[in-house]
C-alpha positions in Angstrom: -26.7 24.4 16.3 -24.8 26.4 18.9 -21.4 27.7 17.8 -19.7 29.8 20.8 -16.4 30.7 18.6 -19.1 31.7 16.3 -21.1 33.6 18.1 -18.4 35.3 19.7 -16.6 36.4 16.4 -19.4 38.0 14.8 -20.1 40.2 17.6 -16.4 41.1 18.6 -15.7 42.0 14.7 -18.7 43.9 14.6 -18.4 45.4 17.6 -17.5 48.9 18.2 -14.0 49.9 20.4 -16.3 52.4 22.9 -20.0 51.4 23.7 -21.7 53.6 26.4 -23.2 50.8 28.3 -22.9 46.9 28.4 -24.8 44.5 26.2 -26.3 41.5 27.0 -27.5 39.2 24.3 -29.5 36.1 24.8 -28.2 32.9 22.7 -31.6 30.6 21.0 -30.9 26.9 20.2 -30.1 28.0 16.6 -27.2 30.4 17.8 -29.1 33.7 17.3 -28.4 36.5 19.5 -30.8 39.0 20.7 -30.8 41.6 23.3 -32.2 41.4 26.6 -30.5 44.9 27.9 -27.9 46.9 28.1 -26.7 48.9 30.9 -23.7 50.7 32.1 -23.9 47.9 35.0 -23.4 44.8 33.5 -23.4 42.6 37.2 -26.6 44.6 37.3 -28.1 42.8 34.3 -26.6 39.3 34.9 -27.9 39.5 38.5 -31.7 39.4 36.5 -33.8 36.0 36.6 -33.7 35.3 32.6 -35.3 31.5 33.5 -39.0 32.7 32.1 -37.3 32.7 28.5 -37.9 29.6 27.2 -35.6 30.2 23.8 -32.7 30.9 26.1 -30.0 28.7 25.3 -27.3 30.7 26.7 -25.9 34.5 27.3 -23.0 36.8 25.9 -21.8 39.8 27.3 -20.3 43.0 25.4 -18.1 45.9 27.2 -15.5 48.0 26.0 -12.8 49.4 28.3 -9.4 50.3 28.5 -6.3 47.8 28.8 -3.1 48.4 29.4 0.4 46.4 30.3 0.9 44.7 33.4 3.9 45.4 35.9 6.1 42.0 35.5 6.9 42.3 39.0 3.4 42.6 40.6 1.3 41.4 38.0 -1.0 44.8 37.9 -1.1 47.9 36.4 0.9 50.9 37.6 -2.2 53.0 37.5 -5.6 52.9 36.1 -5.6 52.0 32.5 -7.7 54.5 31.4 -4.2 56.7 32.7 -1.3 54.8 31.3 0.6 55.9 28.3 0.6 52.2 26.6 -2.9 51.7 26.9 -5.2 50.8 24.4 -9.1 50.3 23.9 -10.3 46.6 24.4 -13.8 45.5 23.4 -14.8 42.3 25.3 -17.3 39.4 23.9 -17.6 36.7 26.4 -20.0 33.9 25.4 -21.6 31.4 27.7 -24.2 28.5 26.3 -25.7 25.8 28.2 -23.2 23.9 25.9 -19.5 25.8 26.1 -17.7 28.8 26.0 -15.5 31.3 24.0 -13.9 34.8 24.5 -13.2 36.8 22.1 -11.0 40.6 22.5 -11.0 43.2 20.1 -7.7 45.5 20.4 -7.5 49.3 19.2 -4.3 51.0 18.9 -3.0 54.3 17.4 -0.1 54.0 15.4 0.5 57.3 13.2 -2.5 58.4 10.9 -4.0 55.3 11.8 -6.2 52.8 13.9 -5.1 49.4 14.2 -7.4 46.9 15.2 -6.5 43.0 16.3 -9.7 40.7 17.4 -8.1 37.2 19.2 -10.2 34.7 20.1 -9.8 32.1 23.6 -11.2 29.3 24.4 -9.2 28.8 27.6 -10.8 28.9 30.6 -11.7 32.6 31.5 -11.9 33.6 35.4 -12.9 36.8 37.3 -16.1 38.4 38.8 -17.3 38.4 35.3 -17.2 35.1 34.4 -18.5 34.2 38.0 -21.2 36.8 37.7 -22.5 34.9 33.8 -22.1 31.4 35.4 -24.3 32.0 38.2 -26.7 34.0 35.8 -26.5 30.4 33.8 -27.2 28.7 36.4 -30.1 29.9 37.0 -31.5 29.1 33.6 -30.0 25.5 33.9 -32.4 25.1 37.4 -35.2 26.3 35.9 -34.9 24.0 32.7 -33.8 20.9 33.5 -35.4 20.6 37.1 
């Protein structure tokens, strides 16, 4: 049975705070992940026609970046985040099934002799180029199968 929140935590705990390219991981009906590539451009790989894989149930995406605090008066950063002096290394697990979502975020940040990491997961609605870019690879999959 498919398990987003699942799915989702076991990658962002395991996953690692820098990766050199993008994952994506096909989802089987029994919630197994496997890979179907990696790439340093991940609209590259959800831009690929997965329909022919009959086991794919859904897809989940792994980055790593930088994030760092948001201006309260325009609602984006003062510079890049990679540049600012608050910013800390994010990895990102975004899960999509045929069935739901989940999000998960895995925080690193220095404190003195030491690395403290924070995972949250979210199953609010996500939005962006990302999400758009996963949906429409979704959709594709969702034509194939049920039409």
């Amino acid at each position: 049975m498919l398990n987003e929140r699942t799915i989702t935590q076991d990658i962002a705990f395991e996953s690692p705070m820098e990766l050199s390219k993008s994952i994506l991981y096909g989802v089987d009906a029994g919630g197994s992940t496997f890979v179907l590539g990696s790439s340093s451009d991940i609209y590259a790989l959800l831009d690929n026609n997965y329909s022919d894989i009959e086991e794919l149930y859904g897809i989940v995406i792994q980055t790593t970046g930088w994030e760092a605090p948001l201006n309260p008066e325009t609602g984006e950063t003062d510079c890049p985040p990679s540049e600012h002096a608050e910013r800390r290394r994010v990895a990102l697990v975004v899960t999509l099934t045929l069935n739901g979502f989940c999000v998960g975020m895995k925080f690193a940040r220095h404190v003195p002799g030491a690395v403290i990491e924070e995972t949250t997961i979210d199953e609010s609605l996500p939005s962006g180029l990302l999400w758009d870019a996963m949906n429409e690879c979704m959709d594709k999959v969702k034509k194939a199968r049920f039409n």
